[in-house]
N, C-alpha and C positions, 0 to 999 in steps of 0.2 A: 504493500500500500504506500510507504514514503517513496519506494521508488518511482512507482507510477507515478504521483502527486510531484516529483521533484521535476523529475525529464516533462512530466506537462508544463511546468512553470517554465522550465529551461526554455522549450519550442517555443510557447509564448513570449516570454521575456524579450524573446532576440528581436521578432518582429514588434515587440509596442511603440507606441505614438506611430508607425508608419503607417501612410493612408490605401496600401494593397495588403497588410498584415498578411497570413501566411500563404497569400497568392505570391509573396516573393520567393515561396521554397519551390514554386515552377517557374516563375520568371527567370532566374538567376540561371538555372541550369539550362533554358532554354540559348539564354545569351550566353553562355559561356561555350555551350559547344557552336552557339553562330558563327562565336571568332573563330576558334581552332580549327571550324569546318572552312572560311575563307584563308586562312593563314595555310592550313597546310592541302587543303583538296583545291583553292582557285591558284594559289599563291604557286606553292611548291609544286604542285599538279601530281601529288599521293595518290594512291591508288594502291586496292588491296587485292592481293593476289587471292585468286579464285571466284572472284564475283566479274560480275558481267562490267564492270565497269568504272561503270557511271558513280555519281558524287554522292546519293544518293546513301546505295551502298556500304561506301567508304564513312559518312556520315554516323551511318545507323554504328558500325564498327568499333567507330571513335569512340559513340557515348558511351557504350557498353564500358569501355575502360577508362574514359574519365569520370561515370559513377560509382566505377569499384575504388579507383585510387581516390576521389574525392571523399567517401565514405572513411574509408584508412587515412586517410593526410586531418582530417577533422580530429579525429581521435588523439593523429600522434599529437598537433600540433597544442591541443587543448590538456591533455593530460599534466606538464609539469606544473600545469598551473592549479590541480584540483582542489591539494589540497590548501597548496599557500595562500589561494585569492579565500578560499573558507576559515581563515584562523581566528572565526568566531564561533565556529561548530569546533574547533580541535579542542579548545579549554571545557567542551562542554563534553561530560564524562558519559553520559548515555546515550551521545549520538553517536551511531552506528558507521566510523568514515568510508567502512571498505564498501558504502552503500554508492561512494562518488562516482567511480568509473562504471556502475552500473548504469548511472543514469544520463555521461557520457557518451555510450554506446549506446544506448538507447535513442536518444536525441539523433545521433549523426545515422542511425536504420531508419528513422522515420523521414527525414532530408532524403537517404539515398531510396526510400521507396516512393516518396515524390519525385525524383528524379526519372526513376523507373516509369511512373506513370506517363513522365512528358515521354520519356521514350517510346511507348506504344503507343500513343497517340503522332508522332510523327512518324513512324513504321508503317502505321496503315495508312498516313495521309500519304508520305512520300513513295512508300514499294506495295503500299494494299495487301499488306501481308502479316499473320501475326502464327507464331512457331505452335504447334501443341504441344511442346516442351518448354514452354515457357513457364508454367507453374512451376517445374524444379530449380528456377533461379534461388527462392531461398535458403534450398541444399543446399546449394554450391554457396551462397554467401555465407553461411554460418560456421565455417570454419574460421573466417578472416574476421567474423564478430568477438571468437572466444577468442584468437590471438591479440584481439583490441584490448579486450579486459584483459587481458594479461601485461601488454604494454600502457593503461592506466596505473595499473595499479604499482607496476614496476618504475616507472619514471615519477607518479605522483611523489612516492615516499623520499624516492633519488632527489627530485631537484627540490626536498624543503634544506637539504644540506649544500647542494651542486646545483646555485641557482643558472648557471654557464647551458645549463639540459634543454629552458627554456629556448636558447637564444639557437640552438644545432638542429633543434627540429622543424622549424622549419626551413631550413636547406635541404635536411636528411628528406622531409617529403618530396622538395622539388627533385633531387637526387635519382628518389622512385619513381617519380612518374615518367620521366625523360629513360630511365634505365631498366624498364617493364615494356614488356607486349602492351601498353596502354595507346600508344601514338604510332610505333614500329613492329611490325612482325616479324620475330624473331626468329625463325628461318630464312627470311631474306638478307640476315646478317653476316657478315666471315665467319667464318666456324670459330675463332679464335676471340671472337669476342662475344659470342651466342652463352657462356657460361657464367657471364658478368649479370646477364638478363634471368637466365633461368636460376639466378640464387636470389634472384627479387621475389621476395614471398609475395605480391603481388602479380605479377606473372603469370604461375600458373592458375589463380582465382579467376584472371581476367580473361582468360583462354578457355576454361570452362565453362566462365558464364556467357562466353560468346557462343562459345557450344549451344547451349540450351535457349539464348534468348535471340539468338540470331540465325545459326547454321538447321535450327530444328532437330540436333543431336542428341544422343543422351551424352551424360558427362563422364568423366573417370572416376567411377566409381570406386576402385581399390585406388588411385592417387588422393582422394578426397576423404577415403579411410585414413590413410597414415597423416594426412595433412590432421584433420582433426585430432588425431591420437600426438600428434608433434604439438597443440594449439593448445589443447588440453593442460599437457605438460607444463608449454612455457608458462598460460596462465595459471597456476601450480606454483610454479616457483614466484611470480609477481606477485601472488598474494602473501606466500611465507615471506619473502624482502617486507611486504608491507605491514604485516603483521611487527614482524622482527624489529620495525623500523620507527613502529608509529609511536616506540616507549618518549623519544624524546623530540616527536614534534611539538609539543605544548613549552618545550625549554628551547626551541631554536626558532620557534616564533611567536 
């Protein structure tokens, strides 16, 4: 229930006083792949191997991995800040912290499921087409949700000591996005630099989810096993740091 109640306030929070309120969680994403689709489909003249073409196409492609790394880049870029901007809930002994990066991820799946949504509305406007594997897009995202809370909880505790964590992520997102199958398809790479991309945890999510919400594929199912059981883990260890960590936030802030 505080969960719920927080990440509602949070969604709301962001849009108040603006006069489109939470019609900016479509607007934003609609304009944001307009540019990438002129910079790199009119601009650079991209084009993705195996479709027919057309810009269209390349389009639909794009979003798919600009709302998987946008979903992850919200997460990293917010988390060193969870718990330090809250250090009026840290003195307060029955408030529950490790509820923050709950409500984190929460926040940043309801942004990328309005993102989703502008997605199939220009997929059937632009190609008249929508996958019947589209429903298993949230398989495949729910692995890169549990490695989120794993990297909340892991960096919130980190940058109340290592305020420096704040200032790296976001580079480390732009990093991902440019270094992930998000913009580039990574077989049409040298071979010699193809291993740089596929250690981007973001990579194989977004190759999946293009799988299912575009190509009309099923996805890797045993890659999507070990991914979760690897996601599992990390966040496992994010929460023991945070546990471990949170004896002396209340004396370093």
């Amino acid at each position: 229930s505080l969960i719920l109640q927080m990440t509602q306030r949070d969604i709301l929070g962001r849009y108040r006083g603006a006069s489109f309120g939470l019609l900016w969680s479509l607007i934003s994403p609609f304009f944001m792949l307009l540019i990438y689709t002129v910079a790199f489909g009119y601009l650079l003249k991209s084009r993705w191997p195996g479709t027919s073409g057309n810009i269209a196409d390349f389009a639909m492609l794009l979003s798919v991995g600009l709302i998987v790394h946008g979903f992850f880049a919200e997460c990293l870029t917010r988390a060193p800040q969870l718990v330090v901007s809250n250090s009026n809930l840290v003195k307060r002994i029955v408030f529950p912290l490790e509820v923050l990066p709950w409500t984190m991820v929460l926040s940043a799946l309801f942004h990328a499921f309005a993102n989703f949504l502008v997605y199939v509305v220009l997929n059937l406007a632009l190609r008249g087409e929508m996958v019947p594997t589209l429903p298993l897009l949230p398989l495949v995202v729910l692995p890169l949700a549990i490695a989120a809370l794993g990297v909340g909880w892991l960096l919130s505790s980190l940058s109340v000591y290592l305020r420096d964590i704040g200032q790296v992520t976001g580079l480390l997102s732009t990093a991902m996005l440019f270094l992930s199958s998000a913009i580039v398809p990574v077989d049409t790479l040298p071979e010699h630099y193809q291993w740089v991309f596929r250690l981007n945890p973001l990579t194989f999510i977004i190759d999946q989810a293009r799988e299912v919400a575009f190509w009309g594929r099923m996805p890797d199912w045993s890659g999507l096993g070990l991914y979760t059981i690897g996601a599992i883990m990390f966040a496992c260890l994010g929460y023991a740091v945070f546990q471990k960590m949170r004896r002396g936030f209340a004396d370093v802030l």
